[in-house]
C-alpha positions in Angstrom: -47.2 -45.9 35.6 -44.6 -48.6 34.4 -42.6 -46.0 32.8 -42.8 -43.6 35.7 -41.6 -46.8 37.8 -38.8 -47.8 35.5 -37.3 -44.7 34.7 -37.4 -44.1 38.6 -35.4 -47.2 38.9 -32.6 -46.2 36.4 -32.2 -43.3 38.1 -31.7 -44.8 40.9 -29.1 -47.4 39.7 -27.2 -44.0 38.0 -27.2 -42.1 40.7 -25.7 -45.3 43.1 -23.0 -45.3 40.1 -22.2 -41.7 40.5 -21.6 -41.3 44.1 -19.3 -44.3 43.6 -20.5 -46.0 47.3 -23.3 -48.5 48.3 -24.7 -47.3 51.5 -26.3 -50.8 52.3 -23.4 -53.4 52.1 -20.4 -53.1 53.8 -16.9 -52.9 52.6 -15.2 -56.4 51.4 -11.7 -54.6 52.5 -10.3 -52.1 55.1 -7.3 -49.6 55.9 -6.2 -48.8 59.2 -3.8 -45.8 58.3 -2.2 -43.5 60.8 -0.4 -40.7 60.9 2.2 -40.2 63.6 1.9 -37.1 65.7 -0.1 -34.7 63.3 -2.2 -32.2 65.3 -6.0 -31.4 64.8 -5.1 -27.8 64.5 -3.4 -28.5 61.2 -5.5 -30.8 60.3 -8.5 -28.6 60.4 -7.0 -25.1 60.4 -3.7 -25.5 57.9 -0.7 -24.1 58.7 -0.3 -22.3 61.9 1.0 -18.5 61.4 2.5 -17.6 64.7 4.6 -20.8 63.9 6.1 -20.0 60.7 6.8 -16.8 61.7 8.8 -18.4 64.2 12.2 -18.9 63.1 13.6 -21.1 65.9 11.1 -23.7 64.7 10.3 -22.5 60.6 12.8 -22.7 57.9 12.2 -21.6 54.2 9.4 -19.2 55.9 9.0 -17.7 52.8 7.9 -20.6 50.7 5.7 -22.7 53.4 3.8 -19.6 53.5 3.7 -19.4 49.5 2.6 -23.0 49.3 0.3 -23.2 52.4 -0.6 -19.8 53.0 -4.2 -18.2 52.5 -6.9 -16.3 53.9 -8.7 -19.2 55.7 -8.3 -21.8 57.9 -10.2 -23.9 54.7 -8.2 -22.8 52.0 -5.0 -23.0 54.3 -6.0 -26.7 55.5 -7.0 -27.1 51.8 -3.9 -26.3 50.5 -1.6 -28.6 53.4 -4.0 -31.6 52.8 -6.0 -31.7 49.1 -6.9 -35.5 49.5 -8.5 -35.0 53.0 -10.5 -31.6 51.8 -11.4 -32.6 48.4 -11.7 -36.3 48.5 -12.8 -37.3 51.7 -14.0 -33.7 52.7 -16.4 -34.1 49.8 -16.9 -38.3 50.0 -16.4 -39.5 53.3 -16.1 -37.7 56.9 -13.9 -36.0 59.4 -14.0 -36.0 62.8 -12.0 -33.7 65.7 -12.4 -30.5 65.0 -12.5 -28.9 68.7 -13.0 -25.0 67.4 -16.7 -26.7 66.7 -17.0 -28.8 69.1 -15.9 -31.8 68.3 -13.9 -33.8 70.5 -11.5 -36.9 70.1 -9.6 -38.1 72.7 -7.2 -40.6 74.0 -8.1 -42.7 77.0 -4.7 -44.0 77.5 -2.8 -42.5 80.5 0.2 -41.7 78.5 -0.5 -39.9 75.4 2.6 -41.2 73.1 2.9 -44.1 70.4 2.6 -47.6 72.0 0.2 -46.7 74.4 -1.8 -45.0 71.2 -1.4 -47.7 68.8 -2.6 -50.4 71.0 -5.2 -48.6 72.0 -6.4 -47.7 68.4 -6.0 -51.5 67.2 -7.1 -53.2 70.5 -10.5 -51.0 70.9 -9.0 -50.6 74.5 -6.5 -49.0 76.9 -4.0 -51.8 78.7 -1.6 -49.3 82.0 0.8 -52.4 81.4 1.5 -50.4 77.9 3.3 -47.8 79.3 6.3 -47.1 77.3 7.5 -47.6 73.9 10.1 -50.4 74.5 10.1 -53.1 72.1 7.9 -55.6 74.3 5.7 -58.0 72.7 2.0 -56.9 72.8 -0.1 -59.0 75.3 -3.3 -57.8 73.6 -5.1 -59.4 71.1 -5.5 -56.3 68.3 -8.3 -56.2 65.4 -5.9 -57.2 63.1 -4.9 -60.3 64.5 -8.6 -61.0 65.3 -9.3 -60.6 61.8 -6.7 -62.6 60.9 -8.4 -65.3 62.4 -11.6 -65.0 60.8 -12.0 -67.9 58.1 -12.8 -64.9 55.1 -9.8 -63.2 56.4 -6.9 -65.5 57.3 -3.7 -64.7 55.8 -5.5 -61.5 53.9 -3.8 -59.4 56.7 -0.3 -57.3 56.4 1.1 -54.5 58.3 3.9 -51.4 57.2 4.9 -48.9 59.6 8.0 -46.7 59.5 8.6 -46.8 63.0 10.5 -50.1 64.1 8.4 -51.0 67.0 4.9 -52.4 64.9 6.2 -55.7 65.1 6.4 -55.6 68.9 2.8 -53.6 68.7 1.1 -56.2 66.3 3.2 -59.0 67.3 4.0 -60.5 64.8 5.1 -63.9 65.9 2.2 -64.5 67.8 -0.5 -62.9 65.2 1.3 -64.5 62.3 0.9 -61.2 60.7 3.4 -60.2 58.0 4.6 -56.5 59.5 7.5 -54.5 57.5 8.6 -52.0 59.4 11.7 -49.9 60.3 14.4 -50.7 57.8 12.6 -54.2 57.3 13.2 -55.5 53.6 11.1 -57.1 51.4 11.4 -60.7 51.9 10.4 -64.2 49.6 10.7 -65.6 46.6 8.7 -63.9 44.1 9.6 -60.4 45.2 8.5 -57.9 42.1 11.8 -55.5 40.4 9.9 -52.9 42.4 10.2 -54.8 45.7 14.1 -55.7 44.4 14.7 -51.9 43.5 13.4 -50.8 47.3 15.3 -52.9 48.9 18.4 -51.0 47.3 16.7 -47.7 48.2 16.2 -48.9 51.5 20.3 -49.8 52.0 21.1 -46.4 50.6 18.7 -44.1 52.4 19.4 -41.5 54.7 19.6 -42.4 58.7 17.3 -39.1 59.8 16.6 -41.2 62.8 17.8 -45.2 64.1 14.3 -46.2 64.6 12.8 -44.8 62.0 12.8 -45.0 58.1 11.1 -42.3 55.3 7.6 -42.6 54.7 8.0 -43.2 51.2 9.7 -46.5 51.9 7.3 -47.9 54.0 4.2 -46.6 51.2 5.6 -47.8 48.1 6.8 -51.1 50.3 3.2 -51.2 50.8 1.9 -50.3 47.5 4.1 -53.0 45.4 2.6 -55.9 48.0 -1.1 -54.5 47.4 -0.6 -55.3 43.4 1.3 -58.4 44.5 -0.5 -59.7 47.2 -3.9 -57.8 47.4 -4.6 -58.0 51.4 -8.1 -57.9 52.4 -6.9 -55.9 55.7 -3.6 -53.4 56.0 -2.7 -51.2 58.9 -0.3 -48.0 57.4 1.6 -45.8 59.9 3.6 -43.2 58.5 5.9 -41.8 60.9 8.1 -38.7 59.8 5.5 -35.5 60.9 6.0 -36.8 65.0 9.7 -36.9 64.4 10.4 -33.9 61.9 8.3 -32.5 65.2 10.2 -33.9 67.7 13.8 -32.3 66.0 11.7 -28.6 66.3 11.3 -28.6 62.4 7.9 -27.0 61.7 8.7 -26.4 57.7 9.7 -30.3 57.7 6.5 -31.4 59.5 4.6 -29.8 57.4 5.6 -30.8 54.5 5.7 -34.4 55.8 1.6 -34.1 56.5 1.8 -33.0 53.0 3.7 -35.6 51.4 1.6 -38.5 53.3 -1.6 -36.7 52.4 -0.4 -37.4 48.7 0.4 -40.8 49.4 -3.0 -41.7 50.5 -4.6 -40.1 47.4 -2.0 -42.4 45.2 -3.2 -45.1 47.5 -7.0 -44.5 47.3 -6.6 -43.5 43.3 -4.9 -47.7 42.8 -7.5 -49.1 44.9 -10.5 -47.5 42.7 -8.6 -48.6 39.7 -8.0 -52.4 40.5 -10.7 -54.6 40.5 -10.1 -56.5 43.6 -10.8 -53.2 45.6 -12.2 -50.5 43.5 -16.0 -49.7 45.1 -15.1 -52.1 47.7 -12.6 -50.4 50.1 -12.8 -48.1 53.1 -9.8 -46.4 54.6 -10.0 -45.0 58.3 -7.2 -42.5 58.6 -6.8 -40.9 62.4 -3.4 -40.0 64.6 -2.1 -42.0 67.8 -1.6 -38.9 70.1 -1.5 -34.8 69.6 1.0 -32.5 70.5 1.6 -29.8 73.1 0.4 -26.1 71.9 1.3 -24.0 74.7 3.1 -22.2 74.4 4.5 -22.9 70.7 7.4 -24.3 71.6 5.8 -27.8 73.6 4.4 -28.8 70.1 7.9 -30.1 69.6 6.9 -32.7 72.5 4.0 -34.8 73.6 2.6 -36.6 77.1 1.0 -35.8 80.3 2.8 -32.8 80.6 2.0 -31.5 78.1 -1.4 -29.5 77.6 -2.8 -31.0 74.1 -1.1 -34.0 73.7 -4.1 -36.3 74.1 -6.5 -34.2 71.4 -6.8 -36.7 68.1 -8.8 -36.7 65.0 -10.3 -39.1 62.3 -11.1 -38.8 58.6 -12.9 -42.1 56.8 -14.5 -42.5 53.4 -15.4 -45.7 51.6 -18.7 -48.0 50.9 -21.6 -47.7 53.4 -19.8 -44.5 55.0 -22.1 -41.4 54.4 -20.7 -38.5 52.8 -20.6 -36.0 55.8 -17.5 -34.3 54.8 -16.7 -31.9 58.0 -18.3 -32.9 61.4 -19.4 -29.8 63.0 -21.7 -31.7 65.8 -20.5 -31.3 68.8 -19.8 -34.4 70.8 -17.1 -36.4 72.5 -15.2 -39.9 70.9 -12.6 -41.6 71.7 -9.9 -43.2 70.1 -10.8 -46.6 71.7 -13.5 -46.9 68.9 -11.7 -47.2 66.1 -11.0 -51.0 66.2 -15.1 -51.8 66.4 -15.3 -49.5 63.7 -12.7 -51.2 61.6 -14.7 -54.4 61.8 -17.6 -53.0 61.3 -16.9 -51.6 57.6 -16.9 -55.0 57.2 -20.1 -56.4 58.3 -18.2 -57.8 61.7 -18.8 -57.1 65.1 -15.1 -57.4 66.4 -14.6 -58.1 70.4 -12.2 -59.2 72.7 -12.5 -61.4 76.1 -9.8 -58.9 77.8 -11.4 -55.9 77.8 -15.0 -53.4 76.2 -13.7 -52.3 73.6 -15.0 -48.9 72.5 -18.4 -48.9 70.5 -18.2 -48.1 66.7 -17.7 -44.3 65.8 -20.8 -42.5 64.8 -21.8 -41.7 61.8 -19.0 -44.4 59.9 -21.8 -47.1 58.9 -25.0 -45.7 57.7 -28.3 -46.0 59.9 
Protein backbone atom coordinates (compact mmCIF):
# COMPACT_ATOMS: atom_id res chain seq x y z
CA UNK A 1 0.00 0.00 0.00
CA UNK A 2 2.97 2.51 0.64
CA UNK A 3 4.32 1.89 -2.66
CA UNK A 4 0.96 2.18 -4.43
CA UNK A 5 0.75 5.59 -2.40
CA UNK A 6 4.19 6.86 -3.23
CA UNK A 7 4.40 6.13 -6.69
CA UNK A 8 0.84 7.73 -6.95
CA UNK A 9 2.46 10.80 -5.52
CA UNK A 10 5.37 10.98 -8.05
CA UNK A 11 3.14 10.86 -10.54
CA UNK A 12 1.45 13.33 -9.49
CA UNK A 13 4.40 15.85 -8.90
CA UNK A 14 5.55 14.70 -12.90
CA UNK A 15 2.56 15.28 -14.23
CA UNK A 16 2.25 19.01 -12.37
CA UNK A 17 5.93 19.44 -14.05
CA UNK A 18 4.62 18.52 -17.40
CA UNK A 19 1.75 20.70 -17.93
CA UNK A 20 4.07 23.45 -16.79
CA UNK A 21 1.03 25.25 -14.59
CA UNK A 22 -0.14 24.95 -10.83
CA UNK A 23 -3.87 25.14 -10.91
CA UNK A 24 -3.98 25.96 -7.09
CA UNK A 25 -1.75 29.16 -6.62
CA UNK A 26 -2.11 32.03 -8.49
CA UNK A 27 0.25 33.84 -10.67
CA UNK A 28 3.15 36.08 -8.86
CA UNK A 29 3.08 38.26 -12.25
CA UNK A 30 0.62 39.44 -14.94
CA UNK A 31 0.33 40.89 -18.65
CA UNK A 32 -2.30 43.06 -19.77
CA UNK A 33 -1.59 42.94 -23.72
CA UNK A 34 -3.83 44.34 -26.35
CA UNK A 35 -4.11 44.31 -29.64
CA UNK A 36 -5.46 47.35 -31.42
CA UNK A 37 -8.39 46.87 -33.65
CA UNK A 38 -8.03 43.02 -34.64
CA UNK A 39 -11.37 41.45 -35.41
CA UNK A 40 -12.76 38.11 -33.92
CA UNK A 41 -13.38 36.96 -37.40
CA UNK A 42 -9.65 36.77 -37.94
CA UNK A 43 -8.91 35.85 -34.92
CA UNK A 44 -11.02 32.74 -35.04
CA UNK A 45 -11.51 32.18 -38.73
CA UNK A 46 -7.97 33.36 -40.40
CA UNK A 47 -7.90 35.30 -43.24
CA UNK A 48 -11.04 36.44 -44.73
CA UNK A 49 -11.33 35.35 -48.62
CA UNK A 50 -13.81 37.74 -50.11
CA UNK A 51 -11.21 40.26 -48.66
CA UNK A 52 -8.15 39.26 -50.37
CA UNK A 53 -9.79 38.80 -53.37
CA UNK A 54 -10.59 42.38 -53.05
CA UNK A 55 -8.12 44.44 -54.59
CA UNK A 56 -9.15 47.94 -53.45
CA UNK A 57 -8.26 46.69 -49.92
CA UNK A 58 -5.56 43.42 -50.69
CA UNK A 59 -2.16 43.94 -52.11
CA UNK A 60 0.35 41.01 -52.84
CA UNK A 61 -3.03 38.75 -53.14
CA UNK A 62 -1.05 36.16 -54.33
CA UNK A 63 1.21 35.61 -51.36
CA UNK A 64 -1.22 36.47 -48.24
CA UNK A 65 -3.13 33.67 -49.77
CA UNK A 66 0.12 31.42 -50.04
CA UNK A 67 1.05 32.24 -46.47
CA UNK A 68 -2.38 32.28 -44.84
CA UNK A 69 -4.42 30.37 -47.10
CA UNK A 70 -6.00 26.76 -46.38
CA UNK A 71 -8.97 24.78 -46.30
CA UNK A 72 -10.26 25.75 -42.90
CA UNK A 73 -11.10 28.42 -40.81
CA UNK A 74 -8.45 26.30 -38.20
CA UNK A 75 -5.68 25.82 -40.39
CA UNK A 76 -6.30 29.42 -41.95
CA UNK A 77 -6.43 31.00 -38.18
CA UNK A 78 -3.56 28.56 -37.53
CA UNK A 79 -1.49 29.75 -40.02
CA UNK A 80 -2.23 33.94 -39.28
CA UNK A 81 -1.74 33.31 -35.53
CA UNK A 82 0.62 30.03 -34.46
CA UNK A 83 1.18 31.34 -30.86
CA UNK A 84 -2.56 31.82 -30.14
CA UNK A 85 -3.50 28.14 -31.88
CA UNK A 86 -0.66 26.12 -30.69
CA UNK A 87 0.32 27.75 -27.42
CA UNK A 88 -2.51 29.06 -25.86
CA UNK A 89 -5.01 27.07 -28.08
CA UNK A 90 -3.41 24.06 -26.51
CA UNK A 91 -2.34 25.77 -22.78
CA UNK A 92 -4.59 28.33 -21.95
CA UNK A 93 -8.07 29.62 -23.41
CA UNK A 94 -9.89 31.75 -25.95
CA UNK A 95 -12.82 33.50 -25.69
CA UNK A 96 -15.28 35.34 -28.60
CA UNK A 97 -15.91 33.20 -31.02
CA UNK A 98 -19.60 34.35 -32.09
CA UNK A 99 -19.94 31.54 -35.07
CA UNK A 100 -20.33 29.31 -31.59
CA UNK A 101 -21.85 31.32 -29.53
CA UNK A 102 -19.64 33.05 -27.78
CA UNK A 103 -20.02 36.56 -27.22
CA UNK A 104 -17.68 39.47 -26.00
CA UNK A 105 -18.75 42.82 -26.03
CA UNK A 106 -18.00 46.35 -25.27
CA UNK A 107 -20.28 48.20 -22.84
CA UNK A 108 -18.83 51.50 -23.65
CA UNK A 109 -21.13 53.81 -25.86
CA UNK A 110 -18.45 54.49 -28.35
CA UNK A 111 -16.72 51.56 -29.51
CA UNK A 112 -13.07 53.16 -30.36
CA UNK A 113 -9.68 53.23 -28.27
CA UNK A 114 -9.96 55.47 -25.16
CA UNK A 115 -13.27 54.63 -24.46
CA UNK A 116 -11.97 50.75 -24.80
CA UNK A 117 -8.81 51.02 -23.00
CA UNK A 118 -10.29 52.58 -19.97
CA UNK A 119 -12.86 50.39 -19.92
CA UNK A 120 -10.62 47.24 -20.15
CA UNK A 121 -8.10 48.70 -17.30
CA UNK A 122 -10.77 50.37 -15.06
CA UNK A 123 -13.25 47.15 -14.94
CA UNK A 124 -15.84 49.96 -16.00
CA UNK A 125 -17.37 52.23 -18.63
CA UNK A 126 -16.99 56.28 -17.58
CA UNK A 127 -19.61 58.54 -20.83
CA UNK A 128 -17.02 61.42 -19.70
CA UNK A 129 -14.49 59.15 -21.96
CA UNK A 130 -15.81 59.96 -25.02
CA UNK A 131 -13.16 60.71 -27.39
CA UNK A 132 -9.55 59.99 -27.85
CA UNK A 133 -8.09 63.49 -27.01
CA UNK A 134 -5.16 63.54 -24.88
CA UNK A 135 -7.11 64.25 -21.48
CA UNK A 136 -5.81 62.90 -18.36
CA UNK A 137 -7.83 59.80 -17.16
CA UNK A 138 -10.09 60.60 -14.08
CA UNK A 139 -10.32 56.90 -13.32
CA UNK A 140 -8.36 55.02 -11.11
CA UNK A 141 -7.21 51.81 -13.63
CA UNK A 142 -5.94 48.24 -12.24
CA UNK A 143 -2.66 49.21 -12.88
CA UNK A 144 -2.38 52.07 -10.81
CA UNK A 145 -4.38 50.16 -8.15
CA UNK A 146 -1.81 47.63 -8.26
CA UNK A 147 0.68 50.02 -8.06
CA UNK A 148 -0.44 50.80 -4.77
CA UNK A 149 -0.45 47.56 -3.30
CA UNK A 150 2.66 47.18 -0.87
CA UNK A 151 3.89 43.67 -3.04
CA UNK A 152 3.46 45.67 -6.02
CA UNK A 153 4.66 49.32 -5.76
CA UNK A 154 6.92 50.36 -8.30
CA UNK A 155 6.71 46.69 -10.02
CA UNK A 156 4.35 48.35 -12.62
CA UNK A 157 5.35 49.70 -16.24
CA UNK A 158 3.38 50.39 -19.33
CA UNK A 159 4.38 50.39 -23.51
CA UNK A 160 1.95 51.22 -25.97
CA UNK A 161 2.53 52.38 -29.62
CA UNK A 162 -0.14 54.68 -29.64
CA UNK A 163 0.79 58.10 -27.98
CA UNK A 164 -2.25 58.62 -25.86
CA UNK A 165 -1.38 55.70 -22.85
CA UNK A 166 0.09 58.21 -20.93
CA UNK A 167 -3.09 60.27 -20.89
CA UNK A 168 -5.09 56.71 -20.44
CA UNK A 169 -2.86 55.39 -17.49
CA UNK A 170 -1.94 58.73 -16.35
CA UNK A 171 1.03 58.67 -15.70
CA UNK A 172 1.65 61.67 -13.49
CA UNK A 173 -0.92 60.82 -11.18
CA UNK A 174 -0.42 56.79 -11.16
CA UNK A 175 3.41 57.29 -11.05
CA UNK A 176 3.50 54.65 -13.53
CA UNK A 177 6.46 54.57 -15.89
CA UNK A 178 4.47 54.51 -19.56
CA UNK A 179 6.63 54.58 -22.97
CA UNK A 180 4.65 55.21 -25.60
CA UNK A 181 4.40 56.93 -29.03
CA UNK A 182 7.93 57.85 -30.01
CA UNK A 183 8.77 57.96 -26.10
CA UNK A 184 12.61 57.02 -25.59
CA UNK A 185 14.21 55.13 -23.22
CA UNK A 186 15.08 57.27 -20.33
CA UNK A 187 17.78 56.97 -17.02
CA UNK A 188 20.97 56.29 -16.20
CA UNK A 189 21.67 52.69 -16.61
CA UNK A 190 19.92 52.34 -19.95
CA UNK A 191 21.27 48.80 -21.55
CA UNK A 192 23.29 49.09 -25.49
CA UNK A 193 19.94 47.60 -26.42
CA UNK A 194 17.88 50.51 -24.85
CA UNK A 195 20.89 52.94 -26.42
CA UNK A 196 20.56 51.16 -29.91
CA UNK A 197 16.50 51.69 -29.85
CA UNK A 198 16.56 54.85 -29.15
CA UNK A 199 18.63 55.36 -32.57
CA UNK A 200 16.04 53.15 -34.27
CA UNK A 201 13.48 55.07 -32.82
CA UNK A 202 14.95 58.66 -34.38
CA UNK A 203 15.37 56.89 -37.74
CA UNK A 204 12.06 55.11 -38.13
CA UNK A 205 9.53 55.62 -40.61
CA UNK A 206 6.50 58.25 -39.74
CA UNK A 207 3.58 55.65 -41.13
CA UNK A 208 1.46 57.69 -38.79
CA UNK A 209 2.16 61.07 -36.18
CA UNK A 210 0.60 59.31 -33.30
CA UNK A 211 1.75 56.20 -33.75
CA UNK A 212 5.09 54.32 -33.79
CA UNK A 213 5.89 50.36 -35.14
CA UNK A 214 5.07 47.75 -32.94
CA UNK A 215 8.39 46.38 -32.88
CA UNK A 216 9.62 49.45 -31.09
CA UNK A 217 7.34 49.51 -28.45
CA UNK A 218 8.03 45.24 -27.84
CA UNK A 219 11.60 45.25 -27.87
CA UNK A 220 11.29 48.72 -25.71
CA UNK A 221 9.47 46.46 -23.58
CA UNK A 222 11.39 43.35 -23.74
CA UNK A 223 15.06 45.10 -22.91
CA UNK A 224 13.21 46.74 -19.54
CA UNK A 225 11.70 43.09 -18.62
CA UNK A 226 15.55 41.80 -18.40
CA UNK A 227 16.46 45.17 -16.91
CA UNK A 228 13.87 45.91 -14.66
CA UNK A 229 11.64 42.71 -14.26
CA UNK A 230 8.05 44.32 -13.53
CA UNK A 231 5.74 42.28 -11.55
CA UNK A 232 2.72 44.02 -13.78
CA UNK A 233 3.03 45.33 -17.58
CA UNK A 234 0.16 46.55 -19.81
CA UNK A 235 1.41 45.93 -23.84
CA UNK A 236 -0.72 47.62 -26.60
CA UNK A 237 0.44 47.09 -29.99
CA UNK A 238 -1.14 49.38 -32.31
CA UNK A 239 -0.33 48.88 -36.23
CA UNK A 240 -3.41 46.16 -37.26
CA UNK A 241 -6.26 49.31 -36.28
CA UNK A 242 -4.17 51.61 -38.36
CA UNK A 243 -2.82 49.46 -41.27
CA UNK A 244 -6.96 49.01 -41.14
CA UNK A 245 -7.77 52.33 -40.89
CA UNK A 246 -5.42 53.27 -44.32
CA UNK A 247 -7.78 50.27 -46.24
CA UNK A 248 -4.62 47.88 -46.16
CA UNK A 249 -5.92 44.35 -45.55
CA UNK A 250 -2.41 42.55 -46.79
CA UNK A 251 -0.63 45.10 -44.09
CA UNK A 252 -3.15 44.25 -41.31
CA UNK A 253 -2.69 40.99 -41.59
CA UNK A 254 0.50 40.73 -41.50
CA UNK A 255 0.66 43.15 -38.54
CA UNK A 256 -1.70 40.41 -36.46
CA UNK A 257 0.96 38.21 -37.64
CA UNK A 258 3.96 39.94 -36.64
CA UNK A 259 2.49 40.74 -32.96
CA UNK A 260 1.27 37.14 -32.70
CA UNK A 261 5.19 36.36 -32.95
CA UNK A 262 6.02 38.91 -30.57
CA UNK A 263 4.00 37.51 -27.83
CA UNK A 264 5.43 33.99 -28.42
CA UNK A 265 9.16 35.77 -28.10
CA UNK A 266 7.69 37.37 -25.11
CA UNK A 267 6.02 34.23 -23.49
CA UNK A 268 9.30 31.99 -24.72
CA UNK A 269 11.79 34.85 -22.26
CA UNK A 270 9.43 34.71 -19.50
CA UNK A 271 9.47 30.68 -19.26
CA UNK A 272 13.17 31.03 -19.55
CA UNK A 273 13.99 33.59 -16.74
CA UNK A 274 13.66 32.67 -13.37
CA UNK A 275 11.90 35.65 -12.07
CA UNK A 276 8.81 34.68 -14.28
CA UNK A 277 9.14 31.31 -15.73
CA UNK A 278 5.92 29.08 -14.15
CA UNK A 279 4.91 32.17 -12.56
CA UNK A 280 3.32 34.48 -15.30
CA UNK A 281 -0.09 34.86 -16.93
CA UNK A 282 -0.71 36.99 -19.98
CA UNK A 283 -4.33 38.09 -20.80
CA UNK A 284 -4.35 39.11 -24.43
CA UNK A 285 -7.88 40.71 -25.77
CA UNK A 286 -8.66 43.81 -28.29
CA UNK A 287 -10.18 47.32 -27.26
CA UNK A 288 -13.04 47.49 -30.00
CA UNK A 289 -13.86 45.43 -33.45
CA UNK A 290 -14.42 46.56 -36.74
CA UNK A 291 -17.28 47.18 -39.18
CA UNK A 292 -17.96 43.98 -41.60
CA UNK A 293 -20.66 45.15 -43.64
CA UNK A 294 -20.32 45.38 -46.19
CA UNK A 295 -16.38 44.79 -46.63
CA UNK A 296 -15.43 47.96 -47.07
CA UNK A 297 -16.58 49.50 -43.13
CA UNK A 298 -13.91 47.11 -41.66
CA UNK A 299 -11.65 49.93 -42.66
CA UNK A 300 -13.60 51.96 -39.83
CA UNK A 301 -15.00 51.44 -36.44
CA UNK A 302 -17.99 53.11 -33.98
CA UNK A 303 -21.59 53.31 -33.53
CA UNK A 304 -22.13 53.37 -36.98
CA UNK A 305 -20.79 50.85 -37.70
CA UNK A 306 -22.37 47.23 -37.43
CA UNK A 307 -19.50 45.15 -35.60
CA UNK A 308 -17.44 47.46 -34.18
CA UNK A 309 -18.31 46.60 -30.54
CA UNK A 310 -17.67 42.52 -30.96
CA UNK A 311 -14.16 41.73 -29.01
CA UNK A 312 -12.34 38.70 -27.97
CA UNK A 313 -9.87 37.30 -25.23
CA UNK A 314 -7.18 34.63 -25.26
CA UNK A 315 -5.22 33.91 -21.57
CA UNK A 316 -2.93 31.16 -20.52
CA UNK A 317 -0.65 31.08 -17.51
CA UNK A 318 -0.64 29.35 -13.77
CA UNK A 319 -4.06 28.56 -12.20
CA UNK A 320 -5.74 29.15 -15.82
CA UNK A 321 -7.19 25.71 -17.08
CA UNK A 322 -6.25 24.58 -20.30
CA UNK A 323 -9.61 25.10 -22.26
CA UNK A 324 -8.08 25.94 -25.51
CA UNK A 325 -11.21 27.13 -27.76
CA UNK A 326 -14.44 28.19 -25.90
CA UNK A 327 -17.24 26.84 -27.68
CA UNK A 328 -19.92 27.58 -24.71
CA UNK A 329 -22.20 29.81 -25.54
CA UNK A 330 -22.56 32.80 -23.37
CA UNK A 331 -22.20 36.55 -23.07
CA UNK A 332 -18.91 38.63 -21.43
CA UNK A 333 -17.96 41.75 -21.40
CA UNK A 334 -14.93 43.52 -21.75
CA UNK A 335 -15.50 45.35 -18.38
CA UNK A 336 -14.20 42.10 -16.77
CA UNK A 337 -10.96 42.04 -17.63
CA UNK A 338 -9.47 44.26 -14.93
CA UNK A 339 -11.03 41.91 -11.94
CA UNK A 340 -9.62 39.21 -13.81
CA UNK A 341 -6.21 40.78 -13.98
CA UNK A 342 -6.10 40.96 -10.22
CA UNK A 343 -7.33 37.96 -9.81
CA UNK A 344 -4.36 35.83 -11.53
CA UNK A 345 -2.87 37.22 -8.76
CA UNK A 346 -4.70 36.23 -5.68
CA UNK A 347 -6.34 39.95 -5.43
CA UNK A 348 -9.68 40.96 -5.49
CA UNK A 349 -9.17 44.45 -7.34
CA UNK A 350 -12.19 47.27 -6.83
CA UNK A 351 -12.78 50.67 -7.13
CA UNK A 352 -15.03 53.27 -5.02
CA UNK A 353 -16.16 54.91 -8.50
CA UNK A 354 -17.82 52.39 -10.10
CA UNK A 355 -18.83 47.85 -10.22
CA UNK A 356 -16.42 46.84 -11.92
CA UNK A 357 -17.17 43.86 -14.06
CA UNK A 358 -16.85 40.32 -12.21
CA UNK A 359 -13.80 38.08 -13.19
CA UNK A 360 -14.10 36.21 -16.60
CA UNK A 361 -15.20 32.66 -16.42
CA UNK A 362 -13.24 29.96 -16.67
CA UNK A 363 -9.60 32.21 -16.10
CA UNK A 364 -9.04 31.00 -12.37
CA UNK A 365 -9.73 27.38 -11.70
CA UNK A 366 -12.86 26.30 -9.50
Amino acid sequence: MQRYWFTALMIGLLAGQLSGQDMSTPAENVFIITLDGLRWEEVFGGIVDSMVDNRELTGYQDQVREQFGAATPEERRARLLPFFWNTIGSQGMLLGNRWQGNHGNITNFFWFSYPGYNEILTGYSDPRINSNNKLPNPNVTVLEWLNQQPSFAGRVAAFGSWDVFDYIINEERSGIPVNCGYDRAEGDQLTEHEQFLNELSAQAPLLWNSVRPDFLTHNYMMEYLRRQHPRVVYISYGETDDFAHDGSYNRYLYSAHQTDHMIGQLWDYLQSDPVYAGKTTLLITTDHGRGHSPMTEWKSHGKTYDGSNAIWFAGIGPGMPAQGEVRTAMQWWQNQIAKSAAACLGLDYSSTEEEVGPVLPGVMAE
